[in-house]
C-alpha positions in Angstrom: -21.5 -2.5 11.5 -24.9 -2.8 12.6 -27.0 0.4 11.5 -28.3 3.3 14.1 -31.0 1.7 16.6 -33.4 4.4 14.8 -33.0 2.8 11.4 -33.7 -0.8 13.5 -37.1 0.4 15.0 -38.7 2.1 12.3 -40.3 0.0 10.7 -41.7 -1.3 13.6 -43.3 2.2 14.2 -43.8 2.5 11.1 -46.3 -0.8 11.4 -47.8 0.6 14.9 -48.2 4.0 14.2 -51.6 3.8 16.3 -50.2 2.6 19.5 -47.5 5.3 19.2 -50.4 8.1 19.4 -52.2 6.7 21.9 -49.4 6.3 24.1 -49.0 10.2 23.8 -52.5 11.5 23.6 -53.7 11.8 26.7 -57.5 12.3 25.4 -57.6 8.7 24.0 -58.8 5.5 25.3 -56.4 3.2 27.4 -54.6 1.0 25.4 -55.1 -3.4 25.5 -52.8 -4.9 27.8 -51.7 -6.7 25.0 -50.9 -3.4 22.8 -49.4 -2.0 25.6 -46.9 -4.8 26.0 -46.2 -5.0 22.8 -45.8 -1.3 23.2 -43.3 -1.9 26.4 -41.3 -4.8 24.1 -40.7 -2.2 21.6 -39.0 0.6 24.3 -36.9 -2.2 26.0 -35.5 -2.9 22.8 -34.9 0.1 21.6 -33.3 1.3 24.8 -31.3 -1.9 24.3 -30.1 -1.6 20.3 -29.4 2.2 21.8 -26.9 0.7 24.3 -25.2 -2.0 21.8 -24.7 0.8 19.4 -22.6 2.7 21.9 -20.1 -0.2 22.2 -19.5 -0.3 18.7 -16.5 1.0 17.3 -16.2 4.6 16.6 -17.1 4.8 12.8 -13.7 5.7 10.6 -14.5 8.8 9.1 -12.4 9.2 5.4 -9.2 11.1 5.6 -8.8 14.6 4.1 -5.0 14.4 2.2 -3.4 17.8 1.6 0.6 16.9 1.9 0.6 14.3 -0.9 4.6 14.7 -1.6 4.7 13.3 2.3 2.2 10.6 1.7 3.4 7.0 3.5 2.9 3.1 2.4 0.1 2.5 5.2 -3.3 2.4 5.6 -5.6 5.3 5.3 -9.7 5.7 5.9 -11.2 6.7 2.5 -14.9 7.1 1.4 -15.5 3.0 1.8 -15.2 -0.4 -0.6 -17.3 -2.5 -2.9 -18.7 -5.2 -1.7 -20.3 -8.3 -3.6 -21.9 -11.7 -2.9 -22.3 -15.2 -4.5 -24.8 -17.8 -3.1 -25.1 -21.2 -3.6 -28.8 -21.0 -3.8 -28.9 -18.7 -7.1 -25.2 -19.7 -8.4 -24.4 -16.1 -9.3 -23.1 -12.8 -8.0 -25.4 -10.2 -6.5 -25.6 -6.7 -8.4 -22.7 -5.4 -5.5 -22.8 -2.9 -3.1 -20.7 0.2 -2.0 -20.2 0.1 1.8 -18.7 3.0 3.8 -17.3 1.2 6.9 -14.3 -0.9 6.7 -16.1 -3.9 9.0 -17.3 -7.3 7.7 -19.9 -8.7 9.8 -19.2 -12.8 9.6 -20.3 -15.6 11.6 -17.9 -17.1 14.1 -17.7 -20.3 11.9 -16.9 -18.6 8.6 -14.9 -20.2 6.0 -12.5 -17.5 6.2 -11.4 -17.7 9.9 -11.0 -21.7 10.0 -10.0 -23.0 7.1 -7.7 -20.1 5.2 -10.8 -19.4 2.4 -9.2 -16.3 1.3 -7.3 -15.4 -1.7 -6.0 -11.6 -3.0 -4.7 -9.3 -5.5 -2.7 -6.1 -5.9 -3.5 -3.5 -8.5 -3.3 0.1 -8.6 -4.8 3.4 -10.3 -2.8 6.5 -11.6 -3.5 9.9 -12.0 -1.5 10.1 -15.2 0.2 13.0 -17.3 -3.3 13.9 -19.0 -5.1 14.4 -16.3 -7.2 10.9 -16.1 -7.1 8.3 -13.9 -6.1 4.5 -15.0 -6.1 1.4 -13.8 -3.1 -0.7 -14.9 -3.6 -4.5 -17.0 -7.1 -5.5 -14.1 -7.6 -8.4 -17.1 -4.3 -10.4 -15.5 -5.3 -9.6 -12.1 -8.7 -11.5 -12.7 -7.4 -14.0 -14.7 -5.1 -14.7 -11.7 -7.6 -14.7 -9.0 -9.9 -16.9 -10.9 -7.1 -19.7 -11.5 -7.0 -19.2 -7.0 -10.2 -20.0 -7.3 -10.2 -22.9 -9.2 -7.6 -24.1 -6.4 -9.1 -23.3 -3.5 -12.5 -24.4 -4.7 -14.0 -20.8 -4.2 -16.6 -19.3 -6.6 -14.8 -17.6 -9.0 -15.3 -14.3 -9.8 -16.2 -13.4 -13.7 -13.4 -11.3 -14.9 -16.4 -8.3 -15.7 -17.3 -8.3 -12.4 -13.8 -8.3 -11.7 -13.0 -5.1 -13.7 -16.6 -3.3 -12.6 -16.2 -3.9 -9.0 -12.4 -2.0 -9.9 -13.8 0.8 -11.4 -16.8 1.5 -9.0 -14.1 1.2 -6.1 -12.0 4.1 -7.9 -15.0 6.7 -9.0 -16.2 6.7 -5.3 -12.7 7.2 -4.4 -11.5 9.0 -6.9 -10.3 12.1 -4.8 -7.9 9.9 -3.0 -5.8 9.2 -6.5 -2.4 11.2 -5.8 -1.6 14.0 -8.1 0.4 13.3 -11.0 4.0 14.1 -10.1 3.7 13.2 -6.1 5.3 9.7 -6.8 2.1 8.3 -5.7 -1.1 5.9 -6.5 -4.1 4.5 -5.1 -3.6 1.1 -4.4 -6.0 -1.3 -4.8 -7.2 -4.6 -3.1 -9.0 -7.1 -4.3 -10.1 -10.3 -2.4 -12.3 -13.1 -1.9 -12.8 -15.0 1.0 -15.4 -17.6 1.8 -18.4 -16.0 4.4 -20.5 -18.8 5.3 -20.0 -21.1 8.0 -18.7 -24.2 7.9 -17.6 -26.8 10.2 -15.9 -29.3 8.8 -13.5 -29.2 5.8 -16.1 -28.4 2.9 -16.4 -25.5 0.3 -18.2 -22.9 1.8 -22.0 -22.2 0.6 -21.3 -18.0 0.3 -19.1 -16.4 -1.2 -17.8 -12.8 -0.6 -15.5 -10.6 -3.2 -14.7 -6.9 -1.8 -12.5 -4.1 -3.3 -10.8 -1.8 -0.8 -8.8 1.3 -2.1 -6.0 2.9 -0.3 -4.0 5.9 -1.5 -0.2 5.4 -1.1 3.2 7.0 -1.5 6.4 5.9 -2.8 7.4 2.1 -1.2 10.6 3.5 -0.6 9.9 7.2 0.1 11.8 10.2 -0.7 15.2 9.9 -2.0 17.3 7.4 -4.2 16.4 3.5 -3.9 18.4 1.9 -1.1 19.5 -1.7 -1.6 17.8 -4.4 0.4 20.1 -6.9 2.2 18.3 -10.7 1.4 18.9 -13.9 3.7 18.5 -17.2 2.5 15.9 -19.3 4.9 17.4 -22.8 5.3 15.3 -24.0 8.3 11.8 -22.6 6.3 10.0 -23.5 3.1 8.0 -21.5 1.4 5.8 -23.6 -0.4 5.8 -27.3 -1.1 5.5 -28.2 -4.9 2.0 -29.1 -5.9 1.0 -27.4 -3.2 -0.3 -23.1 -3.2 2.6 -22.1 -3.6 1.1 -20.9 -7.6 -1.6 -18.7 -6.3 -2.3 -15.6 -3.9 -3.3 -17.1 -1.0 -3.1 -16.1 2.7 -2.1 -18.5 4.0 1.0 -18.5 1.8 1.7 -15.4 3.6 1.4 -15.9 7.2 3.7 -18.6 6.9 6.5 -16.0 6.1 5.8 -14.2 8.8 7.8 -16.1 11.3 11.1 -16.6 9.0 10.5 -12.7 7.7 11.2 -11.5 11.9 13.8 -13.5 12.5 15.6 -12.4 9.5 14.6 -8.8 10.3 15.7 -9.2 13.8 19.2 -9.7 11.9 19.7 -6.6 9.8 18.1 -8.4 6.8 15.2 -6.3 4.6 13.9 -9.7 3.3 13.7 -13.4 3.2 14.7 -15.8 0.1 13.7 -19.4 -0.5 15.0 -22.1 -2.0 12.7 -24.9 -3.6 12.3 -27.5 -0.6 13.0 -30.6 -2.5 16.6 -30.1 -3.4 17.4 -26.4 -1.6 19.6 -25.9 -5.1 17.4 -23.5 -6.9 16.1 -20.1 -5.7 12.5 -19.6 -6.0 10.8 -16.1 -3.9 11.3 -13.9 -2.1 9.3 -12.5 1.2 6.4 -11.1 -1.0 8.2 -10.6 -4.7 9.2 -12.6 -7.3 13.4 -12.9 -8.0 14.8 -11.4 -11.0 18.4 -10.4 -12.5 20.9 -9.4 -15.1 22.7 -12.8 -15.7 26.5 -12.3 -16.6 25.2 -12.1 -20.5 23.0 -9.7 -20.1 20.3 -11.5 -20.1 17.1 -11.2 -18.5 16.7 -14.4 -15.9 13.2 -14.8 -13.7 12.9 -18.5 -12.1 10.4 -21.0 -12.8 8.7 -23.4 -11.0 5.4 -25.0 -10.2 5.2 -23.3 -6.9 6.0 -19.6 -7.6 3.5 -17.1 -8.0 3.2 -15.5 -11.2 3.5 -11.7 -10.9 1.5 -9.9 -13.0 4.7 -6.9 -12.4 7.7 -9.5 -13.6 5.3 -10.3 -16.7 5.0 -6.2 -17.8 9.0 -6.2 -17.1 9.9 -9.3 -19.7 7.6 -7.9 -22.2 9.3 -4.2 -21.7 12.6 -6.1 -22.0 11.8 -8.1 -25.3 10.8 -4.8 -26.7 14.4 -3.6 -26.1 15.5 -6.4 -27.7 16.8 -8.4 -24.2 16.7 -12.0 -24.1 14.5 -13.3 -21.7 15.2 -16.6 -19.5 12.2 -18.2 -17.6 13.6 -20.9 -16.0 15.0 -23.0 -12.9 17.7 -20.9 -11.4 20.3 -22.7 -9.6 21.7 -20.5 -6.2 25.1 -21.0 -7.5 24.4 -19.4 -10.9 22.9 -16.4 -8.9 26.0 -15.4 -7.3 27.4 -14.5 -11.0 24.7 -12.1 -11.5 25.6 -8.6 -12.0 21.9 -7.1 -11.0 19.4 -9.2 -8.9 15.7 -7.3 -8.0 12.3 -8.0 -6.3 9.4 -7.6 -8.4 5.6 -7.0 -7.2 3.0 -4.3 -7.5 4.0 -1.8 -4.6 7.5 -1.8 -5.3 7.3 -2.3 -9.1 11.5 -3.4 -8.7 13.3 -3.3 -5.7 17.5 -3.5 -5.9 18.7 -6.2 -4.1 22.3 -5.5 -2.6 23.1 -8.9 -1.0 22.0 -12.2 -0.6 23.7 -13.9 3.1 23.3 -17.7 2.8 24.6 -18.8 6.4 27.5 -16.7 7.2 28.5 -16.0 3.8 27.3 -12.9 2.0 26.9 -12.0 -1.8 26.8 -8.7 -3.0 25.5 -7.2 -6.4 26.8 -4.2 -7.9 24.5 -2.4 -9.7 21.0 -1.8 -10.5 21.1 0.1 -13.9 19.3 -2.0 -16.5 17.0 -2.9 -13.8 15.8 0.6 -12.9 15.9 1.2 -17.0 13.6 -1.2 -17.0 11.1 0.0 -13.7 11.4 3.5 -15.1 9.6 2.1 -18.8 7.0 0.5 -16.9 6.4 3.6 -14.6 6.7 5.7 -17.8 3.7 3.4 -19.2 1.1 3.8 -16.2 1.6 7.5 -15.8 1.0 8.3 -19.3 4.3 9.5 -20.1 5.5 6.8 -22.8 3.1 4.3 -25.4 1.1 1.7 -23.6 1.9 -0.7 -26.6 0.5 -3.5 -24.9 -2.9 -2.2 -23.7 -2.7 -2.3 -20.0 -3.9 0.5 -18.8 -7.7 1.7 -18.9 -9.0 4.7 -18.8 -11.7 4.8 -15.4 -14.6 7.4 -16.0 -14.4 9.8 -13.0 
């Protein structure tokens, strides 16, 4: 937003600090004409940055949390985000800035709004069993939105500026990290979209990388973990190999969000795809990455070139080697699914989600349990609260 009309005019008072005593001094000497216009140009144009400031939206003023055990998966106003800037004419970030309102001022030809510039993350902070806050393994998050980047041919962002942006977001935030014990964490956003405008298909000439912070509650809120009901999309693709499909962009998303309502509008909690070459081997679902308990025992995540990695499914397989599992990355065909005693949905909000049934047409699969699953979403929960040994070195302390 626009700053107050006050903040606008002062330096132009400030540079005609004569004309604004003569006008009210009634002993001095009559003003030019030209000083006096100059004078009149100034009031109109005040009156009128005094006018356009009404119309703006009412500023969001941060939210004060008491009821944290009651706390929702939504979006909440907190003290503001981080903002940074890349330019083509110095190469290089900007030193950042921390911004209070949640509005980004962008041309009407931006990158962003035409051409799907935009890429994201998912990361979150913890208020853990000692007291401090931590952020949770930011290294593979960077490392991530860098190889986006690369794809999308956006600047990419330095994984340091990556990790200070993070922690700058969180200490001016800090008060908005649930209390250890509520089930809670501040969730973190990351993105980058291009800001400059563009027509014509063309990297764009400014970059823009922002960290918003939002505290949230349990995905699933109070209460054991309900089994989501899955439906296979036949008539949709999610991603065509060679193609995005590999890294967090937007426009990934939106195009979910036609097949995700009309599987809604049918009882189903989320979408699955099959690779859109063959339709043989499962791949994603809605927003999460598929895993299971094969029939061995085993731990079984698909492979291809066109799903995302999640940073989440990673932690898992390393937690799971650690218990001595054996881990399969690999094509999974649909009709080795069915035999799966456990199947889940992996991402950062949800850590692991139980998945009850998959439909494909008319016919529906179910899965019976979810209890080396939840072993293993409990040992990774156990890890950013503090409670168990980060062996791996994933979480990092944030000085509050």
């Amino acid at each position: 937003q626009p700053p107050p009309f006050c903040l606008v005019m002062l330096p132009l008072r400030r540079a005609l600090p004569h004309l604004y005593r003569r006008a009210h001094c009634s002993s001095a000497a009559p003003i030019p004409p030209s000083e006096l216009r100059l004078l009149q140009q100034v009031s109109r144009l005040e009156a009128r940055v005094h006018a356009l400031e009404r119309e703006l939206p009412e500023r969001v003023k941060p939210a004060r949390i008491t009821d944290w055990e009651n706390l929702g998966f939504g979006i909440t106003p907190t003290n503001g985000h981080v903002r940074y800037t890349w330019s083509s004419k110095t190469s290089s970030w900007d030193a950042g800035r921390f911004i209070t309102d949640p509005y980004v001022n962008l041309h009407v030809h931006a990158g962003v709004l035409h051409y799907g510039m935009t890429l994201f993350e998912g990361c979150k902070a913890f208020r853990c069993k000692d007291g401090k806050v931590r952020v949770c393994n930011l290294e593979a998050n960077a490392e991530r939105l860098r190889n986006g980047a690369n794809r999308l041919v956006m600047a990419p962002v330095p994984t340091k500026v990556f990790i200070e942006a993070i922690h700058w977001a969180v200490r001016a935030n800090a008060e908005y990290v649930p209390p250890y014990g509520s089930g809670g964490s501040l969730y973190i956003r990351p993105f980058l979209i291009g800001s400059s405008p563009v027509l014509g298909l063309q990297p764009c000439s400014e970059f823009q990388f922002m960290v918003s912070v939002i505290p949230v509650g349990n995905y699933f809120g109070k209460g054991p973990i309900k089994g989501i009901d899955a439906k296979i999309m036949t008539n949709f693709d999610r991603a065509a190999p060679k193609g995005t499909g590999d890294v967090k962009a937007g426009g990934n998303y939106a195009a979910d969000l036609l097949p995700l309502k009309h599987a809604k509008a049918e009882g189903f909690g989320t979408t699955l795809y099959l690779d859109c070459a063959e339709h043989k081997y499962v791949e994603e679902f809605s927003v999460s990455n598929l895993l299971g308990i094969s029939s061995s025992g085993a731990y079984v995540t698909p492979k291809t070139s066109s799903i995302l990695p999640s940073i989440t499914n990673r932690m898992l397989m390393d937690i799971a080697r650690d218990k001595g599992m054996v881990v399969e990355e690999r094509p999974l065909p649909w009709e080795e699914l069915k035999t799966f005693k456990e199947v889940g949905a992996c991402g950062t909000a949800t850590v692991v989600a139980p998945i009850q049934s998959i439909t494909d047409g008319t016919t529906r699969h179910e899965f019976g349990g979810f209890e080396q699953l939840n072993i293993l979403r409990d040992s990774l929960q156990a890890v950013q609260h503090g409670e168990a040994e980060d062996k791996w070195g994933w979480m990092a302390e944030v000085a509050c």
